[in-house]
N, CA, C and O of each residue as an XYZ file, in Angstrom:
388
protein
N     -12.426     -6.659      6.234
C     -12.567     -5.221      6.291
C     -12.736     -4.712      4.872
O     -12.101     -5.230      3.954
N     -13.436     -3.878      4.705
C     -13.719     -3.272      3.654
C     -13.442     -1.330      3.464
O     -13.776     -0.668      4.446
N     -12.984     -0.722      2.497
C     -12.607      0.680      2.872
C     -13.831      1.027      1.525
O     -13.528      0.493      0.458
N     -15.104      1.833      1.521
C     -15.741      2.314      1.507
C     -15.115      3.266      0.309
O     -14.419      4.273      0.445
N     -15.659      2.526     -1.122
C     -15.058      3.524     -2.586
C     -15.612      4.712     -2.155
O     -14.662      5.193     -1.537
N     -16.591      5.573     -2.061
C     -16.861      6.833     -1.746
C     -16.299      7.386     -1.267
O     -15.802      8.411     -1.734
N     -16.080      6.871      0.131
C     -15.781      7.729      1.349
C     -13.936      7.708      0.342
O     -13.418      8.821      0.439
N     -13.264      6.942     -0.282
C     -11.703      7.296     -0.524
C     -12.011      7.901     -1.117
O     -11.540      8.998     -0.816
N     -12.966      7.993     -2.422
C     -12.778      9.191     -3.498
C     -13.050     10.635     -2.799
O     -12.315     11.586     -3.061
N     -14.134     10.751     -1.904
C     -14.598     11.801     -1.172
C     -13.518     12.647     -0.677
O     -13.530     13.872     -0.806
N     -12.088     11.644      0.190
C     -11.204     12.521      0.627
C      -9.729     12.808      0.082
O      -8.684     13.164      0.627
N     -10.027     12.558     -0.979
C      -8.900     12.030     -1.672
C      -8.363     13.531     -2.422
O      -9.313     14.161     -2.888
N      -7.307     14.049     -2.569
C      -6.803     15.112     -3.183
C      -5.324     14.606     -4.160
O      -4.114     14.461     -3.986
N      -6.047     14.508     -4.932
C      -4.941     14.133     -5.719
C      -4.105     15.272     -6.314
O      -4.432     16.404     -6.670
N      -2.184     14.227     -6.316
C      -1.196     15.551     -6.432
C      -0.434     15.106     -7.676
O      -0.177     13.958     -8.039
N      -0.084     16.452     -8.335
C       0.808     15.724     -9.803
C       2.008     15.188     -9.993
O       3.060     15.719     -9.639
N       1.890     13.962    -10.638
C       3.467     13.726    -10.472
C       4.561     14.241    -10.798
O       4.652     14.889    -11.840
N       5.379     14.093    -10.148
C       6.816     14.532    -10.635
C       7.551     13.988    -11.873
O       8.279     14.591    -12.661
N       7.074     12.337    -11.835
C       7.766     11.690    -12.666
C       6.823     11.250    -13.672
O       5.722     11.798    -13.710
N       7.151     10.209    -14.599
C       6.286      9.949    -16.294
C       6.436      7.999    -15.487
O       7.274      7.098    -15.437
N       4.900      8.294    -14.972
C       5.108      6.669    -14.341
C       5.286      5.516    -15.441
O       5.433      4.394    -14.956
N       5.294      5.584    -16.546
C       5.747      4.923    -17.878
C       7.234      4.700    -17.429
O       7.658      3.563    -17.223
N       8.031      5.846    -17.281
C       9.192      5.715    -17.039
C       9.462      5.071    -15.534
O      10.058      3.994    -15.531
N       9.209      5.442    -14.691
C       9.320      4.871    -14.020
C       9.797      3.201    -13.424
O      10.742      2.603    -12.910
N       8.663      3.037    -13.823
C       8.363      1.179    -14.216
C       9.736      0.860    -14.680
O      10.289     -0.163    -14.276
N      10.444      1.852    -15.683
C      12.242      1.255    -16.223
C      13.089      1.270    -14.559
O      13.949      0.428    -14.301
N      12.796      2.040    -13.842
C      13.608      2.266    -12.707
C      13.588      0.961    -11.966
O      12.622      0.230    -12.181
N      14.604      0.521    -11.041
C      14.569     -0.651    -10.445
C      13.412     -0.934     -9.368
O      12.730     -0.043     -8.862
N      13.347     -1.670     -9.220
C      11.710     -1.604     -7.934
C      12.235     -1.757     -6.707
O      11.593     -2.253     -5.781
N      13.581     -1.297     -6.593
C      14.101     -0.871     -4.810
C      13.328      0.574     -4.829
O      12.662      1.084     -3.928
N      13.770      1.323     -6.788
C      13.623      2.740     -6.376
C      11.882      3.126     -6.185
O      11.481      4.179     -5.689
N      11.165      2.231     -6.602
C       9.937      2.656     -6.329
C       8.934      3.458     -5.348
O       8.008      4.260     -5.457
N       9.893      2.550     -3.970
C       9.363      3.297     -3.030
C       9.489      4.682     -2.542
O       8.938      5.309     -1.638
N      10.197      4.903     -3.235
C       9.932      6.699     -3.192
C       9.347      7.470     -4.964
O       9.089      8.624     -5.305
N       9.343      6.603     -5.449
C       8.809      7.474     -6.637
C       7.281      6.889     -7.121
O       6.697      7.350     -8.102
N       6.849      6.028     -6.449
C       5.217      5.879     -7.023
C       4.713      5.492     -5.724
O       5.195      4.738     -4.879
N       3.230      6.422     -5.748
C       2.351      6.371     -4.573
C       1.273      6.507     -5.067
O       0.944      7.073     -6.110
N       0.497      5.802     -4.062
C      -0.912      5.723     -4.071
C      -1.552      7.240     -3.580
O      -1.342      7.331     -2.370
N      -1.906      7.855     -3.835
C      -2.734      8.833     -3.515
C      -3.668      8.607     -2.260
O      -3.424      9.194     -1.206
N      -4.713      7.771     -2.385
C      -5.606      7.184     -1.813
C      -4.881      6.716     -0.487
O      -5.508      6.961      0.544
N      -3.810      6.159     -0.365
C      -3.166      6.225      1.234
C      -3.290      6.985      2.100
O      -3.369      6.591      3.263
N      -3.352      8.526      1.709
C      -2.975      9.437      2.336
C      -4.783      9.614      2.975
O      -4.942     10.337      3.958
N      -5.544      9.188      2.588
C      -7.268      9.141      3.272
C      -7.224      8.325      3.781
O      -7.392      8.491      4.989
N      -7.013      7.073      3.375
C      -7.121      5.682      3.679
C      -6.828      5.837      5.198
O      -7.585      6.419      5.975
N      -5.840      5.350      5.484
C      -5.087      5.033      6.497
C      -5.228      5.761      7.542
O      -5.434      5.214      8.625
N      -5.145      7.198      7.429
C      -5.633      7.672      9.280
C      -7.304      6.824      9.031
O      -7.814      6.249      9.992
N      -7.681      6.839      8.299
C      -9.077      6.285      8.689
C      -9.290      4.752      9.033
O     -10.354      4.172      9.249
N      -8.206      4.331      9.027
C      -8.186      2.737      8.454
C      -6.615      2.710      8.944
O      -5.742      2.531      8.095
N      -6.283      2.886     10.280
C      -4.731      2.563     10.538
C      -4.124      0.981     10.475
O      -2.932      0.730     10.301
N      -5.022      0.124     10.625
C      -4.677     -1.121     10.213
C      -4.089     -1.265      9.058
O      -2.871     -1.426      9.131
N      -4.598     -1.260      7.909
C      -3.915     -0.891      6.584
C      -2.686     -0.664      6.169
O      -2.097     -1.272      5.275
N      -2.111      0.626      7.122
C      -1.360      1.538      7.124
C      -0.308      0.302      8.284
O       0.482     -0.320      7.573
N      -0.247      0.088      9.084
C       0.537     -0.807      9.666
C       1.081     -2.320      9.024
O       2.165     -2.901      9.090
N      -0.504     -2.716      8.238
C      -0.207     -4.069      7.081
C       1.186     -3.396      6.268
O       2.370     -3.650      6.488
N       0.740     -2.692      5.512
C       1.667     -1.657      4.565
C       3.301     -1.782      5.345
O       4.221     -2.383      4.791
N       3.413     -1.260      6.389
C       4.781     -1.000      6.769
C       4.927     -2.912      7.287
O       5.411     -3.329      6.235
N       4.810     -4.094      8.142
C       4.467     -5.155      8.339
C       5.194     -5.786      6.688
O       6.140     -6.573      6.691
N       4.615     -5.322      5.513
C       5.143     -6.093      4.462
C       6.616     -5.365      4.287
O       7.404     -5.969      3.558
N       7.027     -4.235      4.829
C       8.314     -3.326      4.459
C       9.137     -3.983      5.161
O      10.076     -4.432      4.503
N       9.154     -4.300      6.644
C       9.330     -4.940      7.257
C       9.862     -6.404      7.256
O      11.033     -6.657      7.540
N       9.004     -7.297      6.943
C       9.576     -8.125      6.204
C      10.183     -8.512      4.972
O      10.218     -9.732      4.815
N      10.596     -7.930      4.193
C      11.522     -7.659      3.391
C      11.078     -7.321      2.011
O      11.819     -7.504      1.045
N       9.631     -6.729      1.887
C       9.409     -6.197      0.691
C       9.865     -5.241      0.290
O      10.070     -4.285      1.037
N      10.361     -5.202     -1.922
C      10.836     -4.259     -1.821
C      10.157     -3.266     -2.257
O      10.822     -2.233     -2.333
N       8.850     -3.167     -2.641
C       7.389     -2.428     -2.800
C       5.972     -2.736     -2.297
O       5.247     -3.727     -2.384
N       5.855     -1.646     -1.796
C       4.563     -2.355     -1.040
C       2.941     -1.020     -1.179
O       2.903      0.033     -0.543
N       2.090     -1.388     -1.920
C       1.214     -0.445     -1.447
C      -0.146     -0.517     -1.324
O      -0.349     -1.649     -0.883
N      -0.890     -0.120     -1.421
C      -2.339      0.062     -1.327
C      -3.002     -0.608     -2.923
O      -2.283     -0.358     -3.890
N      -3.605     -0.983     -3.060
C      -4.238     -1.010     -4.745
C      -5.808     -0.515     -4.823
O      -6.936     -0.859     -4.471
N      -5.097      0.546     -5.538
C      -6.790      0.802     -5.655
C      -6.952      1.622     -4.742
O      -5.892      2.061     -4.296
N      -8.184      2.143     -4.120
C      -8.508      2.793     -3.305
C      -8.832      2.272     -1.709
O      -9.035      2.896     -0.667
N      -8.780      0.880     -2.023
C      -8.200     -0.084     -0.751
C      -9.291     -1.209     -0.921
O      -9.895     -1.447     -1.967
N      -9.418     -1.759      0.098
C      -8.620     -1.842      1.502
C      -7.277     -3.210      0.802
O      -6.571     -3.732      1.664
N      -7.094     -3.582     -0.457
C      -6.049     -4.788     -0.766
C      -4.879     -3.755     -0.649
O      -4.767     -2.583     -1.008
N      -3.981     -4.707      0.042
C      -2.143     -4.638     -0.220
C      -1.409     -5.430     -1.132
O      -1.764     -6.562     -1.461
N      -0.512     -4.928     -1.501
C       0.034     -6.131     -2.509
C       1.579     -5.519     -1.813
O       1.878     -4.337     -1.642
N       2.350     -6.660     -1.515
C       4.228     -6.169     -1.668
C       5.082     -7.271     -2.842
O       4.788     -8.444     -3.072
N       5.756     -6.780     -3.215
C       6.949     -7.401     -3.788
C       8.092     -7.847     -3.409
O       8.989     -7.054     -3.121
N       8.264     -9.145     -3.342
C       9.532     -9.504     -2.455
C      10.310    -10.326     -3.749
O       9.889    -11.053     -4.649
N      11.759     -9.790     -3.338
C      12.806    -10.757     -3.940
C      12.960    -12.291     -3.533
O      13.276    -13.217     -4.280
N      12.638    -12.345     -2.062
C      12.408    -13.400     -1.807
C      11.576    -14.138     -0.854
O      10.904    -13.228     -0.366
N      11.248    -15.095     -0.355
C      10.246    -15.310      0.178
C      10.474    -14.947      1.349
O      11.646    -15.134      1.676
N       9.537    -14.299      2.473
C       9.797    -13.792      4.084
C      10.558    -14.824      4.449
O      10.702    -15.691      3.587
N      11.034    -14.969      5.375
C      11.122    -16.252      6.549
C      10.280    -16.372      7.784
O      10.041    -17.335      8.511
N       9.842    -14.930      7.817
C       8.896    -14.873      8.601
C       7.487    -14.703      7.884
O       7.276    -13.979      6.911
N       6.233    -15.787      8.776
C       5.406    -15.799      8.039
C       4.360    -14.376      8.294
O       4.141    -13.934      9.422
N       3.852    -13.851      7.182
C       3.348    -12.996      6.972
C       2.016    -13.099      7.906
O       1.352    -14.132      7.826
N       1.486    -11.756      9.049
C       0.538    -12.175      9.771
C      -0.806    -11.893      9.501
O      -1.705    -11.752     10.330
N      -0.892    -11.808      8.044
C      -2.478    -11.639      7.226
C      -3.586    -12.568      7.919
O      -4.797    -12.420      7.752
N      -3.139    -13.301      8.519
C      -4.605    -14.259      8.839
C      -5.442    -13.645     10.855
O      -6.421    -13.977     11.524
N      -4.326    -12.699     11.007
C      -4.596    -12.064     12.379
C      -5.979    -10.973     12.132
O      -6.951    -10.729     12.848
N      -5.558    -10.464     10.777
C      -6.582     -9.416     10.228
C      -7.893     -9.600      9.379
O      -8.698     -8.827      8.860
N      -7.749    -11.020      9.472
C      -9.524    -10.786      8.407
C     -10.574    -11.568      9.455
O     -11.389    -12.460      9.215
N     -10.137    -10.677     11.102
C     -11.211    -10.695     11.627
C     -12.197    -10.181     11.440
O     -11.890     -9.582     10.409
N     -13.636     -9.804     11.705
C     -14.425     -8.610     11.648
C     -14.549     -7.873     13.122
O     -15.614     -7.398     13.514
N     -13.327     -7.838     13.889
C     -13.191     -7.496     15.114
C     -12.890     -6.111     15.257
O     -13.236     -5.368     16.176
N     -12.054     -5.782     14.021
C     -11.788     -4.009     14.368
C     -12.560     -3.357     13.290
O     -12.602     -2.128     13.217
């Protein structure tokens, strides 16, 4: 699957941060998930709900950051440790949906 650079920049409204993402980065990376976001999620994903389910799927299994890169369609999460459950990335690089 591929998410279409245009079409994210096209719907994309970007909002200012609250925080100095420099600083941030000092904060622990439990706290991340509420203080750094992708912008581009917020288009992405109703358009592209797969994504948006990968995303929660890595939360799920015990990542402790997980987001979009870029304007998509890659995920990346951060885990302390390895799942035990195996991650079901190979269900999705059908060209079925």
């Amino acid at each position: 699957m591929s998410v279409s650079t245009a079409d994210a920049y096209r719907g994309i409204t970007p909002h200012p941060s609250n925080i100095d993402l420099r600083n941030a980065f000092n904060d622990p990376v439990e706290d991340w998930r509420k203080l750094i976001v992708n912008d581009f999620e917020s288009t992405v994903f109703p358009k592209y709900p797969i994504i948006a389910e990968l995303k929660q799927q890595l939360y799920e299994r015990g990542a402790v950051y997980a987001s979009m890169s870029g304007s998509g369609s890659a995920l990346f999460g951060l885990f302390k440790e390895l799942p035990e459950e195996k991650l079901p990335f190979e269900i999705y690089r059908s060209n079925d949906f």
